[in-house]
N, C-alpha and C positions, 0 to 999 in steps of 0.2 A: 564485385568482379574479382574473379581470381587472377593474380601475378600471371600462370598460363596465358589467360585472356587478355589483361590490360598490358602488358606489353607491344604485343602485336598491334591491338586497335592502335596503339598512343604512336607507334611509328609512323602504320599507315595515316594517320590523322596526319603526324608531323611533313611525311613525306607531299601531301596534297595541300598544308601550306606550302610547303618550300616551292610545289608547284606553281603554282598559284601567282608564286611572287617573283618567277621567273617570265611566266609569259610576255610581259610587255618586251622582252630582249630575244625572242624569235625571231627567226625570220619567217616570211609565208611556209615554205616547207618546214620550218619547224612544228608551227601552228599545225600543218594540218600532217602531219605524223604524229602530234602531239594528242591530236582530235580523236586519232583513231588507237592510239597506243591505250586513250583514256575509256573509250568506248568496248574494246575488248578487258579490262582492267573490272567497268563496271559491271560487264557480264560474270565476269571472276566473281567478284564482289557479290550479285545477285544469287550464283549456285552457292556460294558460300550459306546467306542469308537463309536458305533454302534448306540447306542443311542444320540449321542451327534449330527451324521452328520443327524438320525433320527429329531432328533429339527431342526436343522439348514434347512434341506429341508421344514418341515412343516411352517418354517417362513421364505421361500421365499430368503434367505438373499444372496445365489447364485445370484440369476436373479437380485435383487437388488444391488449388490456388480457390476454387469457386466460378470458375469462368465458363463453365461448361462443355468447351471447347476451345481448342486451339486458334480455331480462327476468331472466336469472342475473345482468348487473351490476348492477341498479336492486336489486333482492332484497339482493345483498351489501352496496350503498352504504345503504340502508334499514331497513338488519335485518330483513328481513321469513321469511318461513317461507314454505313451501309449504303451510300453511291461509290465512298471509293473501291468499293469490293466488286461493283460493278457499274462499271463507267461507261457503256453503252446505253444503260437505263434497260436490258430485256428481261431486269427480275429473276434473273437467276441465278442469283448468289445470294445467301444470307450471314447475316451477323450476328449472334446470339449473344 
C-alpha cells in the first residue's frame, strides 16, 4: 500500500478505535447521534469502496492478476462465496 493510501486508512482505523472506546461515556443522545453519525459515515465509506473496485476494473488488474473478472478478484481478496454475492438465494449473480 502506498504512503497516499495508508495514511488515510491507519487514521480512519485509529479514529474508529478511539471511538470505540469512548462509547461506554455517552449519554442516550450521545449514543444515538453517534448511531447515526456512524451510519452515514459507513455509507461514505461504502461509495468510497465502490470506487476503489471502480479503478481497479477500469485498469484491467482482474484479468491481469488471473481472476477473470473483477467481481472473481474482490470475492478472492474478501473471502466471499457465491451466496454472499447473492443473499436472497434467486441465482442471479455469479462469481467467477
Amino acid at each position: 500500500m502506498t504512503v497516499a493510501v495508508r495514511d488515510p486508512v491507519a487514521t480512519m482505523s485509529r479514529g474508529l478505535d478511539d471511538l470505540r472506546t469512548t462509547l461506554s461515556g455517552l449519554d442516550d443522545k450521545g449514543v444515538t447521534e453517534t448511531l447515526r453519525d456512524i451510519e452515514a459515515l459507513s455509507r461514505a465509506t461504502q461509495s468510497v469502496m465502490l470506487d476503489v473496485v471502480a479503478e481497479a476494473e477500469g485498469r484491467g488488474i482482474a484479468v491481469r492478476e488471473g481472476f477473470g473478472t473483477t467481481a472473481g478478484l474482490v470475492a478472492a481478496m474478501l473471502h466471499l462465496s457465491a451466496r454472499d454475492f447473492d443473499p436472497v438465494g434467486c441465482g442471479s449473480s455469479r462469481v467467477d
